[in-house]
PDB file of N, CA, C and O in Angstrom:
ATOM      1  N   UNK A   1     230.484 251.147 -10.944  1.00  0.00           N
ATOM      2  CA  UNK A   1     230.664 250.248  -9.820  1.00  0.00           C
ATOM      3  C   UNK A   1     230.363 248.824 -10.281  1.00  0.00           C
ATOM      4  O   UNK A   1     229.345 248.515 -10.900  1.00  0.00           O
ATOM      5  N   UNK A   2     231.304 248.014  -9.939  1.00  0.00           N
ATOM      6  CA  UNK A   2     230.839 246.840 -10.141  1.00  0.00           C
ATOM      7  C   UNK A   2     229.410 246.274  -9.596  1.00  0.00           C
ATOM      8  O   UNK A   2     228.533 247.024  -9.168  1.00  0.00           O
ATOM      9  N   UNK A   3     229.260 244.528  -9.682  1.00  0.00           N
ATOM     10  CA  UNK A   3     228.081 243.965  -9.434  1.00  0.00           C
ATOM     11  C   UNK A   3     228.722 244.209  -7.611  1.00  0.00           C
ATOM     12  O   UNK A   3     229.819 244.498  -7.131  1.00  0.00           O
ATOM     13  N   UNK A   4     227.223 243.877  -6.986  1.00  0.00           N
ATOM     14  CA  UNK A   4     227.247 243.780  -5.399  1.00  0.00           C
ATOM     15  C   UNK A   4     228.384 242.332  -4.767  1.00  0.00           C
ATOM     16  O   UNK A   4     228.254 241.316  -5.450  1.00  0.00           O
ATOM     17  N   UNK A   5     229.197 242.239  -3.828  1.00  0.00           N
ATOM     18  CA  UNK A   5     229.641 241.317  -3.515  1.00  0.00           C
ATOM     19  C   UNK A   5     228.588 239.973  -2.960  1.00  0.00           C
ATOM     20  O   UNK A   5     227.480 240.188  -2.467  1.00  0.00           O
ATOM     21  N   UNK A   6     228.883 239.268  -3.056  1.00  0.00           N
ATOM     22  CA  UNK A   6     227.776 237.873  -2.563  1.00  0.00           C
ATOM     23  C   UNK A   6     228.263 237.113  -1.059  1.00  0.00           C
ATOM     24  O   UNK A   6     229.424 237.071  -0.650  1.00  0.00           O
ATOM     25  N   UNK A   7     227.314 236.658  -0.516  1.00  0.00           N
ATOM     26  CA  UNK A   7     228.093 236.428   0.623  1.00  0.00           C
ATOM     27  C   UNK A   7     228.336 234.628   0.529  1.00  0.00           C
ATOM     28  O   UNK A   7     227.599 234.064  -0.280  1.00  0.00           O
ATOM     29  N   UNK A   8     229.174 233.877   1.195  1.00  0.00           N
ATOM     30  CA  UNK A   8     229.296 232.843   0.957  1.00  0.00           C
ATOM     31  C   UNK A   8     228.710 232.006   1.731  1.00  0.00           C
ATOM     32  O   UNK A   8     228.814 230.816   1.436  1.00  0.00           O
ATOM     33  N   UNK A   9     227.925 232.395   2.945  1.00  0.00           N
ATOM     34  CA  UNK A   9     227.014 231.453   3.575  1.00  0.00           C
ATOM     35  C   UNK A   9     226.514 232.510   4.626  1.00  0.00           C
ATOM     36  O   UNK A   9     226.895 233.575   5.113  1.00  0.00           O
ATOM     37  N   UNK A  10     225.454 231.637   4.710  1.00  0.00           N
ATOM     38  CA  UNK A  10     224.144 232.455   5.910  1.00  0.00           C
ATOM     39  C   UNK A  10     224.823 232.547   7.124  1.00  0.00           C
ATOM     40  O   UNK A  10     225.528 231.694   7.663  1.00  0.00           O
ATOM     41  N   UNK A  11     224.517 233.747   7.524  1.00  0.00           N
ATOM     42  CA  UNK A  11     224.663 233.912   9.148  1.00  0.00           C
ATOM     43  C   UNK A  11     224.392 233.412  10.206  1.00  0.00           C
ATOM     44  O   UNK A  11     224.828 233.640  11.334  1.00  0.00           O
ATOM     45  N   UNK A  12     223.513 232.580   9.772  1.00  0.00           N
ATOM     46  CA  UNK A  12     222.487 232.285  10.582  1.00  0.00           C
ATOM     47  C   UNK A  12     222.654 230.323  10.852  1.00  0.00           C
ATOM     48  O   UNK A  12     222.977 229.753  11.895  1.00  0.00           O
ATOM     49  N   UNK A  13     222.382 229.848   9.818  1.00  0.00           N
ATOM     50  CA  UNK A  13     223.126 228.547   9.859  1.00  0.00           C
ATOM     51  C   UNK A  13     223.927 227.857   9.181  1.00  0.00           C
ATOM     52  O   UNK A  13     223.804 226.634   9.120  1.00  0.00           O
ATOM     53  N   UNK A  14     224.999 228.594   8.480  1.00  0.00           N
ATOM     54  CA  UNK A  14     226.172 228.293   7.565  1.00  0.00           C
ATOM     55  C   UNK A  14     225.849 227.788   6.164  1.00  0.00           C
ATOM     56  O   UNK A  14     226.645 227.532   5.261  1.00  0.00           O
ATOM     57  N   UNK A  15     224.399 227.688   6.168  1.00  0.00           N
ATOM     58  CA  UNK A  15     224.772 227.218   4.798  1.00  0.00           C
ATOM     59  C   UNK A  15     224.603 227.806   3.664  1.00  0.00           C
ATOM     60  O   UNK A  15     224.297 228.981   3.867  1.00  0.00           O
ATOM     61  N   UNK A  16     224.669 227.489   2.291  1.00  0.00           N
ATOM     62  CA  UNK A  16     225.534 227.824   0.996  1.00  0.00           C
ATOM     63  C   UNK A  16     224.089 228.328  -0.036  1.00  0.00           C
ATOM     64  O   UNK A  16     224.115 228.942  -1.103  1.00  0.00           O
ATOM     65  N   UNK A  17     223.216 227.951   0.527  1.00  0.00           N
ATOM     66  CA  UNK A  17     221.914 228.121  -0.451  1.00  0.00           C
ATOM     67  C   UNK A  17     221.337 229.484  -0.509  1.00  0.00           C
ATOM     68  O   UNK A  17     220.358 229.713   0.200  1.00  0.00           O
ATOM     69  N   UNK A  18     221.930 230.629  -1.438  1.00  0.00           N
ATOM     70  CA  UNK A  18     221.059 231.790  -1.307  1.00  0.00           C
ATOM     71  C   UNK A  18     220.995 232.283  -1.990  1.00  0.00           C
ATOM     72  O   UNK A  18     221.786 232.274  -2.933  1.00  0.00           O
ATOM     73  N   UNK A  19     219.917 233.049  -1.870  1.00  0.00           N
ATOM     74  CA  UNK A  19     219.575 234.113  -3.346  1.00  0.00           C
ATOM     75  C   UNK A  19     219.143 235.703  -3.190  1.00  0.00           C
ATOM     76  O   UNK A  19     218.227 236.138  -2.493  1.00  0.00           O
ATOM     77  N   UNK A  20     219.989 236.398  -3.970  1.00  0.00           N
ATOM     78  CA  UNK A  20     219.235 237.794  -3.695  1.00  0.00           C
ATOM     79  C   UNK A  20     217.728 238.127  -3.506  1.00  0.00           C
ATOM     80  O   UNK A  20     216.890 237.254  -3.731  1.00  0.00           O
ATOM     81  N   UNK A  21     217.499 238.912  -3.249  1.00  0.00           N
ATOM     82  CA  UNK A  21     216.417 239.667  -2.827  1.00  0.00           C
ATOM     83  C   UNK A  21     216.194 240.930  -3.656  1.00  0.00           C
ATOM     84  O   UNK A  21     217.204 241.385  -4.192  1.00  0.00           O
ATOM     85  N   UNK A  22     215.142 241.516  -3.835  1.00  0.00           N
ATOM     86  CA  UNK A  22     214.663 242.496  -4.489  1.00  0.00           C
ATOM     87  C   UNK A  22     215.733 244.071  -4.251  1.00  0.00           C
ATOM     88  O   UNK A  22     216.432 244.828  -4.926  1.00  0.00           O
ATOM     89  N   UNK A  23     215.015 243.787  -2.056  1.00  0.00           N
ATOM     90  CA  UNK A  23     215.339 244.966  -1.990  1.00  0.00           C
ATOM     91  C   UNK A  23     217.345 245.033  -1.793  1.00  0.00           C
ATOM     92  O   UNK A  23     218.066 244.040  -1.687  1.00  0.00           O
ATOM     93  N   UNK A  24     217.735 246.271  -1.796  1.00  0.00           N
ATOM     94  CA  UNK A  24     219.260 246.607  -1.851  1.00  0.00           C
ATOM     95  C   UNK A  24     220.421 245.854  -0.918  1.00  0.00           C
ATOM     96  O   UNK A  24     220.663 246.398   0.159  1.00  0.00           O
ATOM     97  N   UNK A  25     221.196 244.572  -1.277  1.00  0.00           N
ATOM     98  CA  UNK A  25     221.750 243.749  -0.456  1.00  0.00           C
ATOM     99  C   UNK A  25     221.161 243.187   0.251  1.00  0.00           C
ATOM    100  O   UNK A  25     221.706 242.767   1.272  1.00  0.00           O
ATOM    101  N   UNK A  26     219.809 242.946   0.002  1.00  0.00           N
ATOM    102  CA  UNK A  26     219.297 241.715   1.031  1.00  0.00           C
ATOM    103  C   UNK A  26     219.546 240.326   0.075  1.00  0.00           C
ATOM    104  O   UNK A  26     219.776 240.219  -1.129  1.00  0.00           O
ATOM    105  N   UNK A  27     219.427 239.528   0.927  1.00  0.00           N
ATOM    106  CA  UNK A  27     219.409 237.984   0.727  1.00  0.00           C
ATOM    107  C   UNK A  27     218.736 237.065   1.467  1.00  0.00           C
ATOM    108  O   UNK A  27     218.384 237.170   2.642  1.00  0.00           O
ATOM    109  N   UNK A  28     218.497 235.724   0.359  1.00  0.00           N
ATOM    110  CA  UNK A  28     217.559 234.665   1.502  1.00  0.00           C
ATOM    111  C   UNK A  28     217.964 233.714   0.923  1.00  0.00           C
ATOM    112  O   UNK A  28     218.411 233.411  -0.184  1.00  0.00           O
ATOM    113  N   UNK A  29     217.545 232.918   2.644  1.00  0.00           N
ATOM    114  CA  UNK A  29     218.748 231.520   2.577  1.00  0.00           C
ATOM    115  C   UNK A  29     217.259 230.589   2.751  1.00  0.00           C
ATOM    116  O   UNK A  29     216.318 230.721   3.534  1.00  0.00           O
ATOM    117  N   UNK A  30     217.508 229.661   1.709  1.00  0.00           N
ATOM    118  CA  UNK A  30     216.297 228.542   1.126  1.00  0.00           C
ATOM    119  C   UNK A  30     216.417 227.413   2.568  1.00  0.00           C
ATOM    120  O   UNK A  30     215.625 226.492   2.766  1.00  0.00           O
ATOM    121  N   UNK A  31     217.480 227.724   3.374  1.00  0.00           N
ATOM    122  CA  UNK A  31     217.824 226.155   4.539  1.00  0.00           C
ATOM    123  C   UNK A  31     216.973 226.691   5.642  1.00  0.00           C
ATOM    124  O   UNK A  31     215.998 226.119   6.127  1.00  0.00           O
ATOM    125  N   UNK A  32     217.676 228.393   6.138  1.00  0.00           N
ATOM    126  CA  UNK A  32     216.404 228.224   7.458  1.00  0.00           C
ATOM    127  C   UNK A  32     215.239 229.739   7.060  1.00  0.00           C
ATOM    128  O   UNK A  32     214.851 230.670   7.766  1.00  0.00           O
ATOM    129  N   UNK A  33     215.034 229.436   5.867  1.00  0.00           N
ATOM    130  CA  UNK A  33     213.762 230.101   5.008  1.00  0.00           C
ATOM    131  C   UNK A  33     213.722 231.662   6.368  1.00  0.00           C
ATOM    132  O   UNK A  33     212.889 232.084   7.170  1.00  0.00           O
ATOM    133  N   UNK A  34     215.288 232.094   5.908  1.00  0.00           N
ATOM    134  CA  UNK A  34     215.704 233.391   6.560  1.00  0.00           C
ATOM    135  C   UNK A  34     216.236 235.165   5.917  1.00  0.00           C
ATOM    136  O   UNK A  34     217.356 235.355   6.391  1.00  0.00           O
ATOM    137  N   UNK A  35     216.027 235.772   5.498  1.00  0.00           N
ATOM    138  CA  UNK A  35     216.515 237.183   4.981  1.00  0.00           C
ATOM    139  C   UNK A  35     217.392 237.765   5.342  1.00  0.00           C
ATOM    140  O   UNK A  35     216.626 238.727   5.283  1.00  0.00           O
ATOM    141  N   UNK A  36     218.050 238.067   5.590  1.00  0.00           N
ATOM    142  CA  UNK A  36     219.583 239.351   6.146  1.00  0.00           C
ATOM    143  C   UNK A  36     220.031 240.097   5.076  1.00  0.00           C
ATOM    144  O   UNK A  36     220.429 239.645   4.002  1.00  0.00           O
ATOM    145  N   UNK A  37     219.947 241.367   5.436  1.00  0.00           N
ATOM    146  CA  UNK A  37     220.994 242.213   4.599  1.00  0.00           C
ATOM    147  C   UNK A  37     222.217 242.747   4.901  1.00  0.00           C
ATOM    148  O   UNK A  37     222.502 243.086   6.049  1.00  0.00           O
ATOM    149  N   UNK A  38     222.851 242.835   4.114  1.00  0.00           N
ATOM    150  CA  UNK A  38     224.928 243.173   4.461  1.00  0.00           C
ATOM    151  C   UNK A  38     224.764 244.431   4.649  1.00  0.00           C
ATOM    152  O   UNK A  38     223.664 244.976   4.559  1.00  0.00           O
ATOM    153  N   UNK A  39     225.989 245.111   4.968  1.00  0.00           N
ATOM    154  CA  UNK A  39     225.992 246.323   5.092  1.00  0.00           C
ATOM    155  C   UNK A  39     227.071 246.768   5.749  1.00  0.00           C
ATOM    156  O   UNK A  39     227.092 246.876   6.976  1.00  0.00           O
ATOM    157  N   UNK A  40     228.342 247.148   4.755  1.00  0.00           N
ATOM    158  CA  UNK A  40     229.713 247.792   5.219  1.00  0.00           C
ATOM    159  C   UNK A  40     229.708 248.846   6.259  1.00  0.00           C
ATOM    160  O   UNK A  40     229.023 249.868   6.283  1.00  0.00           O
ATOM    161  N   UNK A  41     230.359 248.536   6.895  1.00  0.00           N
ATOM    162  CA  UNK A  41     230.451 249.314   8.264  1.00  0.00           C
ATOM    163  C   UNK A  41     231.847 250.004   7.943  1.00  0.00           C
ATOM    164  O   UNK A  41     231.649 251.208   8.106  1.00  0.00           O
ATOM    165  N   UNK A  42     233.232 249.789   7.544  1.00  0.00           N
ATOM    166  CA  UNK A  42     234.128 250.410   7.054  1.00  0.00           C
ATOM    167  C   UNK A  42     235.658 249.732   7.722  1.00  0.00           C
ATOM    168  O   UNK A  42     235.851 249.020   8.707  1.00  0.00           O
ATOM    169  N   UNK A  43     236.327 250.144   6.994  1.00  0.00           N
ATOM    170  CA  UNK A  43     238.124 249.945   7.314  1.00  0.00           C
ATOM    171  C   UNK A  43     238.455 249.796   8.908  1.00  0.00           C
ATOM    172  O   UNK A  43     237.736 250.481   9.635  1.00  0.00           O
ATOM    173  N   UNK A  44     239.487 248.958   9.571  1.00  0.00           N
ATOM    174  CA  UNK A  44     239.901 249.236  10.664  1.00  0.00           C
ATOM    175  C   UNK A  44     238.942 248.911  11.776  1.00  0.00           C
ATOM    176  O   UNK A  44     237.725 248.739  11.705  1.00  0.00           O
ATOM    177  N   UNK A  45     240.008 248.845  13.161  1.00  0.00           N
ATOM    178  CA  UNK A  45     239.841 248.464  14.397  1.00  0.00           C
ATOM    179  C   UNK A  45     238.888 249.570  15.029  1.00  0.00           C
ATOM    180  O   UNK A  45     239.387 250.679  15.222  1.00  0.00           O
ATOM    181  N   UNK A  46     237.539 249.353  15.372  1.00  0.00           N
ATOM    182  CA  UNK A  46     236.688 249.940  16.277  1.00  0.00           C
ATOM    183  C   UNK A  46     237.128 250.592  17.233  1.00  0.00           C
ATOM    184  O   UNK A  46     237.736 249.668  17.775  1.00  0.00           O
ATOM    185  N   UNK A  47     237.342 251.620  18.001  1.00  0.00           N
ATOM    186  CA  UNK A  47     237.604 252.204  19.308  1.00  0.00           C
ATOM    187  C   UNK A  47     236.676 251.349  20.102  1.00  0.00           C
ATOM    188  O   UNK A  47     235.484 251.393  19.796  1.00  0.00           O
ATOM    189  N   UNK A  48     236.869 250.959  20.595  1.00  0.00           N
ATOM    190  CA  UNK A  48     236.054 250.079  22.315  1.00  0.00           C
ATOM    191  C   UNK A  48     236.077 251.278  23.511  1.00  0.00           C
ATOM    192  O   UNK A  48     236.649 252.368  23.500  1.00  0.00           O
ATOM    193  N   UNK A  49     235.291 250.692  24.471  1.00  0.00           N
ATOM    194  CA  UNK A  49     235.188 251.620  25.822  1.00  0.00           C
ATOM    195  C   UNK A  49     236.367 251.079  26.506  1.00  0.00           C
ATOM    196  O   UNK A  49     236.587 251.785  27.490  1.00  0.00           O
ATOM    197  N   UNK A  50     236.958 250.416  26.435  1.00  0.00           N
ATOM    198  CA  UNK A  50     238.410 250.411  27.242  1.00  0.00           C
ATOM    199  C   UNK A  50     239.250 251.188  26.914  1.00  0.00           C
ATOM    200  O   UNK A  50     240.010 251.797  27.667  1.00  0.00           O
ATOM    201  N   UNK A  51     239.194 251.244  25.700  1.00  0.00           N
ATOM    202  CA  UNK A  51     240.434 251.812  25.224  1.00  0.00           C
ATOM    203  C   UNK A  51     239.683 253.556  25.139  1.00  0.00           C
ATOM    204  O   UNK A  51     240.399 254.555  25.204  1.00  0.00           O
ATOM    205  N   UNK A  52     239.022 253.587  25.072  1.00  0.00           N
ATOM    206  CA  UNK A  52     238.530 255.126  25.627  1.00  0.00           C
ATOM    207  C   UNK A  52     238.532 255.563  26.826  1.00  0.00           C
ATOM    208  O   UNK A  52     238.652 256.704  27.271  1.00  0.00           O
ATOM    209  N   UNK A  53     238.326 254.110  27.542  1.00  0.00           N
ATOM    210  CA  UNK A  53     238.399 254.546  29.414  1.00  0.00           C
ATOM    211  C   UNK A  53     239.838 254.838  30.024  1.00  0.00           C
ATOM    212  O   UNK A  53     240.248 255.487  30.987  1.00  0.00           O
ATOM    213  N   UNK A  54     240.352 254.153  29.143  1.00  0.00           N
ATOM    214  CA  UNK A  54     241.931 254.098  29.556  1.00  0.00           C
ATOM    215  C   UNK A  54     242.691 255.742  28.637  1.00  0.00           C
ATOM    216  O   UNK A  54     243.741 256.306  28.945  1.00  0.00           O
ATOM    217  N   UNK A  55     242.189 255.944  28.054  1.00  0.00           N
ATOM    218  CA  UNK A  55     242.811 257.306  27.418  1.00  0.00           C
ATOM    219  C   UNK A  55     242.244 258.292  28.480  1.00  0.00           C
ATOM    220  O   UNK A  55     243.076 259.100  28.894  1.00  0.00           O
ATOM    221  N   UNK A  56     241.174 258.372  28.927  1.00  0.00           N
ATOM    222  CA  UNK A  56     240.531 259.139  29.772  1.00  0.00           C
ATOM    223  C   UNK A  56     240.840 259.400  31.181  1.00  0.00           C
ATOM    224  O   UNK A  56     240.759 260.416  31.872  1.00  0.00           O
ATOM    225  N   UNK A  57     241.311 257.903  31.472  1.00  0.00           N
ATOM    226  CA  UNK A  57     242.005 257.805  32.870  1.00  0.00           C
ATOM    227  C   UNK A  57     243.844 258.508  32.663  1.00  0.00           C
ATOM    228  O   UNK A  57     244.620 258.720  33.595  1.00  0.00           O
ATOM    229  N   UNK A  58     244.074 258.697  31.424  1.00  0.00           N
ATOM    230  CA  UNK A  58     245.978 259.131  31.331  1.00  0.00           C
ATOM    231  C   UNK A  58     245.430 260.670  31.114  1.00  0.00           C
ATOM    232  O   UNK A  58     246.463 261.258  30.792  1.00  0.00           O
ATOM    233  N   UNK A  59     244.394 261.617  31.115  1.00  0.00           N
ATOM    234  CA  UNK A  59     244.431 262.732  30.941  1.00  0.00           C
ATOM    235  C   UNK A  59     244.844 263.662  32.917  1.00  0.00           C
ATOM    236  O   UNK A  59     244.937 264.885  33.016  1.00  0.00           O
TER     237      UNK A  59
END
């Protein structure tokens, strides 16, 4: 597997200053002295409750 992807700015207040972290995909941003870790959720459009309510209502 390659190296981990990097993210290109904080979540939190856009900016560009960060550095990994020890533990697995975490990161910290030196601007609002903040941590977050990533974490793939996967391919494709989410099912929502509408679109479940509405399949439910055509049965």
């Amino acid at each position: 597997m390659s190296e981990r992807a990097a993210p290109f700015y904080c979540p939190y207040c856009g900016e560009e200053h960060l550095e990994p972290r020890e533990e697995h995909g975490a990161w910290y941003c030196a601007d609002c002295v903040r941590s977050f870790q990533l974490k793939f959720l996967g391919v494709g459009a989410p099912r929502t409750n509408a679109s479940q309510a509405s399949k439910e209502n055509d049965r």
